[in-house]
C-alpha positions in Angstrom: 0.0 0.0 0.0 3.1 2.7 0.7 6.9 2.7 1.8 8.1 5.9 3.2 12.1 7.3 2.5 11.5 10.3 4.9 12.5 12.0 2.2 10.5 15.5 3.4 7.8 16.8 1.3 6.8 19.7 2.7 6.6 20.9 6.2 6.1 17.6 8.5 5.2 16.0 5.9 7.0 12.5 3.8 5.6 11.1 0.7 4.9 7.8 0.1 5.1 5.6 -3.0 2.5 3.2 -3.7 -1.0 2.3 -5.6 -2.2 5.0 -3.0 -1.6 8.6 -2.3 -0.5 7.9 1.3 1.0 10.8 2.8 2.8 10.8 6.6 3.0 13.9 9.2 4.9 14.7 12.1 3.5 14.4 15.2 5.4 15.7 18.1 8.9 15.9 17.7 11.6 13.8 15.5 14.7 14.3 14.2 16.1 13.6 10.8 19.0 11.0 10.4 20.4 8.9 7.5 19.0 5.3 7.2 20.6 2.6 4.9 18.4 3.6 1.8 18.4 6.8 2.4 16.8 9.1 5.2 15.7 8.2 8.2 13.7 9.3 11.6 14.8 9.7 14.9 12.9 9.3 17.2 13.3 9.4 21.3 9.7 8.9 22.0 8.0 12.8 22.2 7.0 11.9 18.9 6.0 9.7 16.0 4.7 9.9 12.2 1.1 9.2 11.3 -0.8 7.9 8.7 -4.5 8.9 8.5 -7.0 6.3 8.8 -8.4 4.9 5.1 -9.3 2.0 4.0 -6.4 1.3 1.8 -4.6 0.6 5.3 -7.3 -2.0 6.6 -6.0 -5.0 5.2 -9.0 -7.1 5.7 -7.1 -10.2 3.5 -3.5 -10.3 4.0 -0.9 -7.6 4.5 3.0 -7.3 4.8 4.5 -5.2 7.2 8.2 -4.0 7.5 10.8 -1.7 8.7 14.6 -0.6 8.8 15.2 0.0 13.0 18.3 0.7 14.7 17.6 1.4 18.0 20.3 2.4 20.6 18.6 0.5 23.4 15.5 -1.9 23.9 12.9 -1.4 27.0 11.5 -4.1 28.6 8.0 -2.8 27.8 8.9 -3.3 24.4 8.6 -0.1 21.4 6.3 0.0 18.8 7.2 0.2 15.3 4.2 0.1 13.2 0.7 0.4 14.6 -3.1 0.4 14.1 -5.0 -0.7 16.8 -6.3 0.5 19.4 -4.1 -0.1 22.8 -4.8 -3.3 24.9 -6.9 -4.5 22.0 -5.7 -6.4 18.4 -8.1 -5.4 16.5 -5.9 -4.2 13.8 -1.8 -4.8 13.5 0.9 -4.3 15.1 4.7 -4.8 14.5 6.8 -3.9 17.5 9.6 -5.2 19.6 8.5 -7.0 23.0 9.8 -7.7 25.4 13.0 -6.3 25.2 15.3 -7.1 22.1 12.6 -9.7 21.0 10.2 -9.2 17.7 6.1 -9.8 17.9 3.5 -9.6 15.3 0.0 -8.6 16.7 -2.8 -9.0 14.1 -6.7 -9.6 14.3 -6.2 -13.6 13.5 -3.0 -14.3 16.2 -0.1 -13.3 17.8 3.6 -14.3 17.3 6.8 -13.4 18.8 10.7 -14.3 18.4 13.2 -14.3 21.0 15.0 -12.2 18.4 18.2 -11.0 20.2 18.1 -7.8 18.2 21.1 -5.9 18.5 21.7 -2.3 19.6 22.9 0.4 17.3 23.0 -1.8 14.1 20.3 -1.7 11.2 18.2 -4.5 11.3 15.2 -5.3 8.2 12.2 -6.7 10.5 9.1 -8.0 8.8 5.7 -9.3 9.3 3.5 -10.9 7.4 -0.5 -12.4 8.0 -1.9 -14.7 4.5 -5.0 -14.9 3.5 -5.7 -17.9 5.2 -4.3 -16.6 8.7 -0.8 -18.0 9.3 1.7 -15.2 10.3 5.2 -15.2 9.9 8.1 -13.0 10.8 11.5 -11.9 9.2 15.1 -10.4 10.1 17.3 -9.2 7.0 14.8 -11.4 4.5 15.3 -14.8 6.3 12.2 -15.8 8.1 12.6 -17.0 11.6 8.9 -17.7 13.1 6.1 -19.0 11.5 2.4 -20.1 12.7 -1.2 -20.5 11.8 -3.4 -18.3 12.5 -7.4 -18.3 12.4 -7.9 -16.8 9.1 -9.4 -13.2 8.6 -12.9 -13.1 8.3 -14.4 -12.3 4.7 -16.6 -9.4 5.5 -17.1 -7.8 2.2 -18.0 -11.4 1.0 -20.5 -12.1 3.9 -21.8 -8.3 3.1 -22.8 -9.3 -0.2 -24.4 -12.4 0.8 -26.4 -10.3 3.7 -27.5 -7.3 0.6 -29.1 -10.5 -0.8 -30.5 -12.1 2.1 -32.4 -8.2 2.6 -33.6 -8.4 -0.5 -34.9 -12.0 -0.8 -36.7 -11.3 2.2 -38.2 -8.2 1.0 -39.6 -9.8 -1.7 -41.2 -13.0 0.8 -42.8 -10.6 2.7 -44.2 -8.9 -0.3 -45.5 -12.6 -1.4 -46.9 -12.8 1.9 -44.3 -15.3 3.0 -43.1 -13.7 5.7 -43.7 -16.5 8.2 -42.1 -19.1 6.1 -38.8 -20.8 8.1 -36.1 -19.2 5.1 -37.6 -15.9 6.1 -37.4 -16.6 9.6 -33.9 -17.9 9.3 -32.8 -14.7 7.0 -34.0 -12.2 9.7 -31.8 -14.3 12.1 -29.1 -14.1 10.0 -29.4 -10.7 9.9 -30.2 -9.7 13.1 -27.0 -11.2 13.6 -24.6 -9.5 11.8 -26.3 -6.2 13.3 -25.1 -7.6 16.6 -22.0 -8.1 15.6 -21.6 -4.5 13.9 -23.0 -3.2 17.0 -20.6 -5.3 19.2 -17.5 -3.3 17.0 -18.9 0.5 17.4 -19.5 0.1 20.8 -15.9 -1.2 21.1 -14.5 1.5 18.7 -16.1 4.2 20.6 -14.3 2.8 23.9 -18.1 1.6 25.6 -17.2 -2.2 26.3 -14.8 -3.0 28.9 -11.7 -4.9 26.9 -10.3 -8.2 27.8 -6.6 -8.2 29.4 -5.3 -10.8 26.9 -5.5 -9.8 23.7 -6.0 -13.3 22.0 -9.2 -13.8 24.3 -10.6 -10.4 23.0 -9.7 -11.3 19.4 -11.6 -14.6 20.0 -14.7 -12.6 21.3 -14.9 -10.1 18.7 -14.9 -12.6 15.9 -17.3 -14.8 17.8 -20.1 -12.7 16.7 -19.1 -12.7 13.0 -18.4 -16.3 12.9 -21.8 -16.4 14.4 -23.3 -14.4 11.8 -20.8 -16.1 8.7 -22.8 -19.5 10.0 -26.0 -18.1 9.7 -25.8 -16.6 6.3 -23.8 -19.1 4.6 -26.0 -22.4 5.8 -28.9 -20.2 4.3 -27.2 -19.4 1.2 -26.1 -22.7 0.8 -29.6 -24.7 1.2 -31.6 -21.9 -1.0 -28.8 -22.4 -3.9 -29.2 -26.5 -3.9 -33.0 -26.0 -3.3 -35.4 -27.5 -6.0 -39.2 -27.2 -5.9 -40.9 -30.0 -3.7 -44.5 -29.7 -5.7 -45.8 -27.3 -2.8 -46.6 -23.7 -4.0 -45.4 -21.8 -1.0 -42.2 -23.7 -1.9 -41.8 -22.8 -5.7 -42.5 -19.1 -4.7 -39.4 -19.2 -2.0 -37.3 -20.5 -5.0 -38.4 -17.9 -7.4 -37.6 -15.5 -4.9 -34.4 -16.5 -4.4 -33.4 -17.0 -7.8 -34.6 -13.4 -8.4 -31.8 -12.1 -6.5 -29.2 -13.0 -8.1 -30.6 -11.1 -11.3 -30.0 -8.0 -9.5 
């Protein structure tokens, strides 16, 4: 999506290139120094560069995420090197070192870490990666050096489109008079559901649910509800796409319904 030089590009400001216009701004205070490919940032922890929030940067299938560091000493508590999520919550990424000289990948389908023995004062390239189908992996210079599976990231624009269908077969039901039929039953369920679960994630993002202390258990509980509603939708979609008219005209009308969806 971008790769900064730190190359200023106006006041504060560093240019990025990439698919997307994704400019970076001081915030706080940093210094300029010279990386290994070119300039670099400083920083001594009254400041940090920031990347406004889009949706080029959500990475809801897989993403890669690296850096050049160099640091002249490693905390215990561990620094941050690239960020978006919230704090005490992975419900976005996070690439940082923690604890101490050791690497960890934070991401929405796992966590991993390497006793990496980074060294002070010497560039290091540090990497992270999270697939399609959830397993994470991490890098020093290129060569990887931990791997595990993760839990997969859910497909919401996929379950979206199914749920835009759902709304509109059961629209037309209840305009047959169908409304008490079980698929129109099991379609408001469905999406009931995945009104929970967006619920469940503003609350969260406007800071009204208490968070769990370990941030695997809150992933776990977040995705719970979409899983929930990914069940729901797909075992509906599933059974109305094999479905064949029994003889009973009640039936044949749920079928046409259906079927008159995906015209749309």
């Amino acid at each position: 999506m971008g790769a900064w030089s730190f190359a200023e590009t106006g006041p504060g400001l560093f240019g990025s290139t990439g698919p997307s216009p994704l400019p970076a701004r001081r915030v706080g205070s940093l210094g300029l120094a010279s990386g290994p490919h070119g300039p670099a940032i400083r920083l001594d922890g009254t400041g940090y560069v920031e990347v406004a929030p889009q949706p080029a940067l959500d990475f809801t299938e897989a993403g890669t995420f690296a850096a050049w560091i160099r640091p002249e000493s490693f905390p215990a508590g561990g620094m941050r090197i690239l960020d978006k999520s919230e704090v005490g919550t992975s419900n976005g990424f996070l690439l940082d070192t923690h604890p101490g000289r050791c690497l960890r990948l934070i991401t929405q389908v796992g966590t991993l870490d390497h006793a990496a023995q980074l060294e002070p004062g010497r560039w290091t390239h540090v990497a992270g990666t999270v697939s399609a189908d959830g397993r994470l992996a991490l890098y020093m210079d290129g060569q990887p050096v931990a791997e595990r599976a993760g839990a997969g990231a859910p497909d919401v624009a996929g379950l979206l489109r199914k749920a835009r269908r759902l709304e509109d077969f059961h629209r037309r039901l209840a305009q047959q008079g169908l409304a008490g039929v079980y698929e129109a039953a099991h379609a408001r369920l469905a999406l009931e559901s995945l009104a929970t679960a967006h619920e469940r994630f503003r609350r969260l993002d406007a800071g009204m649910l208490r968070l769990l202390a370990e941030p695997r258990s809150q992933v776990a509980a977040d995705y719970a509800y979409l899983e929930t509603a990914q069940r729901l939708v797909d075992g509906l979609v599933k059974v109305l796409d094999a479905s064949a008219s029994d003889g009973a005209p009640e039936r044949a009308e749920v079928i046409r319904c259906w079927e008159a969806t995906a015209r749309e």
